[in-house]
Backbone as a printed PyTorch tensor [residue, N CA C, xyz], in Angstrom:
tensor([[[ 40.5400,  35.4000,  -5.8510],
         [ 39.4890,  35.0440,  -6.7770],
         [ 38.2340,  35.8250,  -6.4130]],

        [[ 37.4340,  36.4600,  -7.6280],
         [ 35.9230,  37.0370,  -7.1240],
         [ 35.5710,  36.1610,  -7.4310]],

        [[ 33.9430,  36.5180,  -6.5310],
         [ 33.2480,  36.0140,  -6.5260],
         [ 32.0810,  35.9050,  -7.6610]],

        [[ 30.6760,  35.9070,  -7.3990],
         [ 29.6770,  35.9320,  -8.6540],
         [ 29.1300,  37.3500,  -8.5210]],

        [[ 28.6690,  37.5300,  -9.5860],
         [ 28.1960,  39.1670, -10.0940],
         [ 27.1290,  38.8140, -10.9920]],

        [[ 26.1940,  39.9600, -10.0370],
         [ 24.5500,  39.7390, -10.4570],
         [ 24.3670,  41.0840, -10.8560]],

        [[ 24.0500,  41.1290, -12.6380],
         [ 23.9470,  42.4510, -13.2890],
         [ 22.0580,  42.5520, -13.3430]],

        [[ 21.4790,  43.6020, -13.2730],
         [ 19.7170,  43.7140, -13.4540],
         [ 20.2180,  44.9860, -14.1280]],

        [[ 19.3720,  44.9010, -15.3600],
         [ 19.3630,  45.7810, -16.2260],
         [ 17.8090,  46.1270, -16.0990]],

        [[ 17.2900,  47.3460, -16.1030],
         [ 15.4470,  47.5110, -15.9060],
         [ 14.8890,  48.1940, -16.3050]],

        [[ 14.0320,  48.3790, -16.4010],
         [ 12.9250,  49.9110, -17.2970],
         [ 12.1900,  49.2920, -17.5650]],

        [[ 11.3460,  50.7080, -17.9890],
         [  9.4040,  50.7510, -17.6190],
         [  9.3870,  50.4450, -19.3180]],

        [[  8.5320,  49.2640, -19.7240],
         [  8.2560,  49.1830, -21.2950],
         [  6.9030,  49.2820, -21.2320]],

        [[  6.5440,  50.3070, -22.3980],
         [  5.2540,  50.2520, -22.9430],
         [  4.6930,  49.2330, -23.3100]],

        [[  2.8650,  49.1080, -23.0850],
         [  2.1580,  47.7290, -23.3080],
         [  2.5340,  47.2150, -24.3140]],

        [[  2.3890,  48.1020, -25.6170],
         [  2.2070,  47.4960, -26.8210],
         [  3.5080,  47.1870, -27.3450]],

        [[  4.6650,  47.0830, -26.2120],
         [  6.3460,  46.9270, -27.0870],
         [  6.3800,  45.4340, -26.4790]],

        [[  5.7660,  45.1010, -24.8610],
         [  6.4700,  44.2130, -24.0090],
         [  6.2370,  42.8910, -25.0460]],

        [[  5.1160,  41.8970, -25.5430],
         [  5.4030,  40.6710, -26.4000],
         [  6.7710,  41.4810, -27.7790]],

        [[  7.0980,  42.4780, -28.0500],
         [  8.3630,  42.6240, -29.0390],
         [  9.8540,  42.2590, -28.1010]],

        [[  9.9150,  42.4570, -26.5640],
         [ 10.5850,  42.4370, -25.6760],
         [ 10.7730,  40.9750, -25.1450]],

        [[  9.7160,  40.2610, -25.2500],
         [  9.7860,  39.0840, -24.6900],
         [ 10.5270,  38.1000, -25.7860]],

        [[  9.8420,  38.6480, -27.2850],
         [ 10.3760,  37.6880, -28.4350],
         [ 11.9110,  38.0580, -28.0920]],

        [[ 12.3010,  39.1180, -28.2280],
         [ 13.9900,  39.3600, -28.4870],
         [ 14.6910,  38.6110, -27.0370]],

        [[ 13.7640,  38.5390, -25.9770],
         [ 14.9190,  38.0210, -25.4410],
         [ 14.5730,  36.4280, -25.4120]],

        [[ 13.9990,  35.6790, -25.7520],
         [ 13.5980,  34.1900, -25.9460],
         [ 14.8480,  34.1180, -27.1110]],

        [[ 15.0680,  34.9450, -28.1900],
         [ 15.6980,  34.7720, -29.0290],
         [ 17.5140,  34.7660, -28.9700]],

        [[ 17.4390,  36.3360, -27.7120],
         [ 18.5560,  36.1030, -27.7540],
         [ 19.3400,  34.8120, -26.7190]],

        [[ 18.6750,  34.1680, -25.6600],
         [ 18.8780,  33.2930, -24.8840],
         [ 18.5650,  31.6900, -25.2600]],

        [[ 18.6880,  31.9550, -26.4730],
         [ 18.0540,  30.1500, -27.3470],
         [ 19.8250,  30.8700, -28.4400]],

        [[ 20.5660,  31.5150, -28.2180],
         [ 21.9920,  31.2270, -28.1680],
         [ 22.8230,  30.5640, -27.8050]],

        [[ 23.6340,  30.3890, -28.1430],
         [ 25.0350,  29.6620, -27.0610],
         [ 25.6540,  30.9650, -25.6900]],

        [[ 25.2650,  30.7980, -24.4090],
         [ 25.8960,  31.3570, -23.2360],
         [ 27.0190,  31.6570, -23.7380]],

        [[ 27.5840,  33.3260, -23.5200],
         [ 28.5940,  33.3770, -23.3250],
         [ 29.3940,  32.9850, -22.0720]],

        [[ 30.9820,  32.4160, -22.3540],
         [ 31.9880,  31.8850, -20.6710],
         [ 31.3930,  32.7940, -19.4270]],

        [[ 30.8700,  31.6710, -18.5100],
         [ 30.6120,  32.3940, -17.2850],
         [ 29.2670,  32.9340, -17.0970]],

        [[ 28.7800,  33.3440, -17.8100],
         [ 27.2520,  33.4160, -17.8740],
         [ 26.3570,  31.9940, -16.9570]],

        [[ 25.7640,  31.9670, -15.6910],
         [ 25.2530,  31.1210, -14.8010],
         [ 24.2290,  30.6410, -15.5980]],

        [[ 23.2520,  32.2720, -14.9520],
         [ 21.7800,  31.9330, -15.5680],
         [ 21.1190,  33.4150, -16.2540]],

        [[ 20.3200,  33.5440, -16.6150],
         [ 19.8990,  34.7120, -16.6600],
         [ 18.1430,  34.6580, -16.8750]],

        [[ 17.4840,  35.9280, -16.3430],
         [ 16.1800,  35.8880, -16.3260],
         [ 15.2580,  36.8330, -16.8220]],

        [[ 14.7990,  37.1190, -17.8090],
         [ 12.9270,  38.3160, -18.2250],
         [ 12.5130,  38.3740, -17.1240]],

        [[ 12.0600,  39.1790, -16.0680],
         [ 11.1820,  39.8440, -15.3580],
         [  9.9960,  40.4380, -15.5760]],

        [[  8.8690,  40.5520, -15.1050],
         [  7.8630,  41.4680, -15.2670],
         [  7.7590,  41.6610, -14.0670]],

        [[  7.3330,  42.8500, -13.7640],
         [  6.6630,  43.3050, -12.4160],
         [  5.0930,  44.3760, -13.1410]],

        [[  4.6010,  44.9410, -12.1490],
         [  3.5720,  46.0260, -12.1010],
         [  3.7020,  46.9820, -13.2740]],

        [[  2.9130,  47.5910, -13.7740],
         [  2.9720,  48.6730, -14.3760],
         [  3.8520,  49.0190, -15.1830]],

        [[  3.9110,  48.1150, -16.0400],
         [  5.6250,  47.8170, -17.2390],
         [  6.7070,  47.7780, -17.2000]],

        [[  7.4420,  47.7250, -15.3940],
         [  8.2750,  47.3370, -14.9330],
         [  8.6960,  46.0010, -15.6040]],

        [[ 10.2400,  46.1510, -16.0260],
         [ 10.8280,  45.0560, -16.2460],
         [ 12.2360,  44.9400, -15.6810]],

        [[ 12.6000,  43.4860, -16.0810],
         [ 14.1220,  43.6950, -15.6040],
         [ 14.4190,  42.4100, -16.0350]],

        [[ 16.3040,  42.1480, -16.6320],
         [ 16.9980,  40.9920, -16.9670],
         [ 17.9510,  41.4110, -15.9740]],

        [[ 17.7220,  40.1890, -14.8580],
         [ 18.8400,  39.5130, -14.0580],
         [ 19.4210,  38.5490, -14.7010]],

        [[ 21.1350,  38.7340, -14.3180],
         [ 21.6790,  37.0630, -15.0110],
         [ 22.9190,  37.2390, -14.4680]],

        [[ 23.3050,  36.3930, -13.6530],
         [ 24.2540,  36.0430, -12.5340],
         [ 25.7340,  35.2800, -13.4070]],

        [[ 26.4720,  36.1620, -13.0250],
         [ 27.9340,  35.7960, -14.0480],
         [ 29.0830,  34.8170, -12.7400]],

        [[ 29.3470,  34.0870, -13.4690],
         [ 30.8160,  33.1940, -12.7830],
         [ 31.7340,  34.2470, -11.5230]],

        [[ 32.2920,  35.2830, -12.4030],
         [ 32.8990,  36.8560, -11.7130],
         [ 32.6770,  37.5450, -12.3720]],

        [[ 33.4580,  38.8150, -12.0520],
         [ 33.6860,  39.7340, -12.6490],
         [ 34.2860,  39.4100, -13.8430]],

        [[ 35.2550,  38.7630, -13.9010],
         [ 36.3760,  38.4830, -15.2950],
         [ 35.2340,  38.4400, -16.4770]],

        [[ 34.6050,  37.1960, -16.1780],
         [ 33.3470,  36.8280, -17.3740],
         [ 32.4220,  37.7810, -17.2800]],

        [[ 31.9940,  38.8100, -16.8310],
         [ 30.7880,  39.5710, -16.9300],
         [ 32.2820,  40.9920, -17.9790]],

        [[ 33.3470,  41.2250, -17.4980],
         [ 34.2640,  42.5690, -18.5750],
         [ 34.5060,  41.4030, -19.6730]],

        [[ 34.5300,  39.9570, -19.6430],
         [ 34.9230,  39.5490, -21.2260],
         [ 33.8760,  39.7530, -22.3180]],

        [[ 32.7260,  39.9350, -21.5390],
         [ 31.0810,  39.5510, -22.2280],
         [ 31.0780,  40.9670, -22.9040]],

        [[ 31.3950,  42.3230, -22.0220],
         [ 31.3840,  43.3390, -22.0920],
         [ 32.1110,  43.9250, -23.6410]],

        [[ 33.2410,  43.0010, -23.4060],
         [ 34.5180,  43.4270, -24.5240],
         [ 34.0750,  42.8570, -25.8310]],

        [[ 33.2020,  41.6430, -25.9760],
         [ 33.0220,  40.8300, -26.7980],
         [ 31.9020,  41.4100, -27.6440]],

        [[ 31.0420,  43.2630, -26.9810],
         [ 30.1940,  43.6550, -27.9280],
         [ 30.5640,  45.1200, -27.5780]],

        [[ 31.0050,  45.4950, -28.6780],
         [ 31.2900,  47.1090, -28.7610],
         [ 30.3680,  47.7860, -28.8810]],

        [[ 29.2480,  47.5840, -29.5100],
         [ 27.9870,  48.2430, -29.4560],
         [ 27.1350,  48.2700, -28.1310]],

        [[ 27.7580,  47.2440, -27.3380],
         [ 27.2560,  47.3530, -25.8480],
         [ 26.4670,  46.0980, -25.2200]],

        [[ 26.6920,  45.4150, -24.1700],
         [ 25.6330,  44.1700, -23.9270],
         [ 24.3600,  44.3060, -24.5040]],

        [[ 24.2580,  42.8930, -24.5770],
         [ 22.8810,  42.8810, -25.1000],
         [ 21.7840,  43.1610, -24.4350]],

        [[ 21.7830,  43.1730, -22.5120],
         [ 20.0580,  43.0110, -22.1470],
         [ 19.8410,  44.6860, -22.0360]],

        [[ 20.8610,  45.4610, -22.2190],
         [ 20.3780,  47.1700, -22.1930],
         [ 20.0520,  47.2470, -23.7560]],

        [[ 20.5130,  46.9240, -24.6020],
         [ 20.4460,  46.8610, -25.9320],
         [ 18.4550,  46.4810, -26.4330]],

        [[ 18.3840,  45.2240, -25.5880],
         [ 16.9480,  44.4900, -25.6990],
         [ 16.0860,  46.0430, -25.3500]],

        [[ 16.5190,  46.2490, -24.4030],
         [ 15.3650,  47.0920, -24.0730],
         [ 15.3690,  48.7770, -24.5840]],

        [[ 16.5940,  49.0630, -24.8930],
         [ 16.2910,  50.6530, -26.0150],
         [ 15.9270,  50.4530, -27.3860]],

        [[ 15.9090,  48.9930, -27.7830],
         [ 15.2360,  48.1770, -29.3500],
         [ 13.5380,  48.4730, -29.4180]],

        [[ 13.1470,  48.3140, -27.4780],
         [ 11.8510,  48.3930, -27.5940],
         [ 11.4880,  50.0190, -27.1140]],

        [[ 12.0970,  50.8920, -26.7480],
         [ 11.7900,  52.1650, -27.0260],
         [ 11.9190,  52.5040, -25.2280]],

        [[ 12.7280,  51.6320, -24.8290],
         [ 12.7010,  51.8640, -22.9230],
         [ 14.4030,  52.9960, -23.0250]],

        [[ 14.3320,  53.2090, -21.4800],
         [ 15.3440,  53.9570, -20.6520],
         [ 15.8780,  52.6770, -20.0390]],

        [[ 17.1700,  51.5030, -20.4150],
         [ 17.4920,  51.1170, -19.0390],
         [ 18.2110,  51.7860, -18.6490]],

        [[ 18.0850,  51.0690, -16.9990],
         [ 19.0980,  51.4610, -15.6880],
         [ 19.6090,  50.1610, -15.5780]],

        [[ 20.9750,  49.8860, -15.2760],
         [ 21.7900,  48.6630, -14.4910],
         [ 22.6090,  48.6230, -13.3290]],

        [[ 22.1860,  47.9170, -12.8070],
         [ 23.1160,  47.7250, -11.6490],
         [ 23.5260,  46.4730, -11.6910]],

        [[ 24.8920,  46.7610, -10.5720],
         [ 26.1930,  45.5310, -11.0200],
         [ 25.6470,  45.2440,  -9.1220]],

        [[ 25.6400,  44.2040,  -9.0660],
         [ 25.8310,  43.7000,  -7.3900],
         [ 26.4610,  42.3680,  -7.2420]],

        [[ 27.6480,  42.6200,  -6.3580],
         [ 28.5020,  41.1750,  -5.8810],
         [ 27.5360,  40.4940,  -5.0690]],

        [[ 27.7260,  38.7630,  -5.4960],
         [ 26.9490,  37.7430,  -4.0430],
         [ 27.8860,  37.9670,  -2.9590]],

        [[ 27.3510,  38.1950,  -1.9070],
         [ 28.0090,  37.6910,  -1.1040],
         [ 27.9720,  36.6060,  -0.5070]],

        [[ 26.2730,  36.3450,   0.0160],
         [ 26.1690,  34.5320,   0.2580],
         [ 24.9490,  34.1720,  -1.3760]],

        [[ 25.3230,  33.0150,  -1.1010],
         [ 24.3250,  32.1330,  -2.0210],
         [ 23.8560,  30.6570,  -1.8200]],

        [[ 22.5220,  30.5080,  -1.5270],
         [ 22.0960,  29.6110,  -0.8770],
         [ 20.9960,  28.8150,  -2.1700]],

        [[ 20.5640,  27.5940,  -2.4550],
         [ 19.8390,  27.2040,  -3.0090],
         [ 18.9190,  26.0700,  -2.2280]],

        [[ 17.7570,  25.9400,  -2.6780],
         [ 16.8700,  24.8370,  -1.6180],
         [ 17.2360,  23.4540,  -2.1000]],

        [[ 17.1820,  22.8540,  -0.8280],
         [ 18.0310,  21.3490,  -1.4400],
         [ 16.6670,  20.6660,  -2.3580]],

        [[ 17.4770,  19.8790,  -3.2000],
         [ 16.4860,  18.9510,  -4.2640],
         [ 16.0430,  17.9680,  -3.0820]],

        [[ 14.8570,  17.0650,  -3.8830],
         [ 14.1330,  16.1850,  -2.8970],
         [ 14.7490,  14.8780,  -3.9820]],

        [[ 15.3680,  13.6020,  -3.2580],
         [ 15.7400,  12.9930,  -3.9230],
         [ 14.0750,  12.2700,  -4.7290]],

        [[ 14.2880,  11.6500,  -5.8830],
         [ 13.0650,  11.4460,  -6.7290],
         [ 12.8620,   9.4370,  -6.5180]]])
């Protein structure tokens, strides 16, 4: 069995595209998850740095997601809509740790 697979798709968006960038992906993530899809996240960093992280079940569910759009995933898609270059990288977890909840 694999494990989980953390795809970051990224590129530099121009000022005046990033609120067109933010709508499309609010929009496309107020969808139904495709199988295996964890979580996924919009980034901003510095100087129009962006990036969508989103952490898949395995591999299996990150090539079904793949197969399921011939025109190509959607978070590289989001960002040549707004006039960017992405880059992606695929990285396996190897550990994964979360901070424990505080009971309420």
């Amino acid at each position: 069995m694999s494990g989980q697979v953390l795809t970051e798709v990224s590129a530099v968006v121009a000022a005046e595209r990033e609120a067109d960038l933010v709508a499309a992906y609010r929009e496309l993530v107020a969808r139904p998850f495709p199988d295996g899809l964890v979580r996924s996240e919009l980034l901003s960093g510095q100087d129009g740095h962006w990036r969508i992280q989103t952490l898949w079940q395995d591999r299996a569910a990150l090539d079904a997601m793949r197969a399921a759009y011939p025109g190509g995933p959607p978070a590289p898609r989001l960002f040549r809509e707004v006039g960017a270059a992405p880059a992606l990288a695929l990285l396996d977890v190897k550990v994964h740790s979360v901070a424990p909840s505080e009971p309420r």
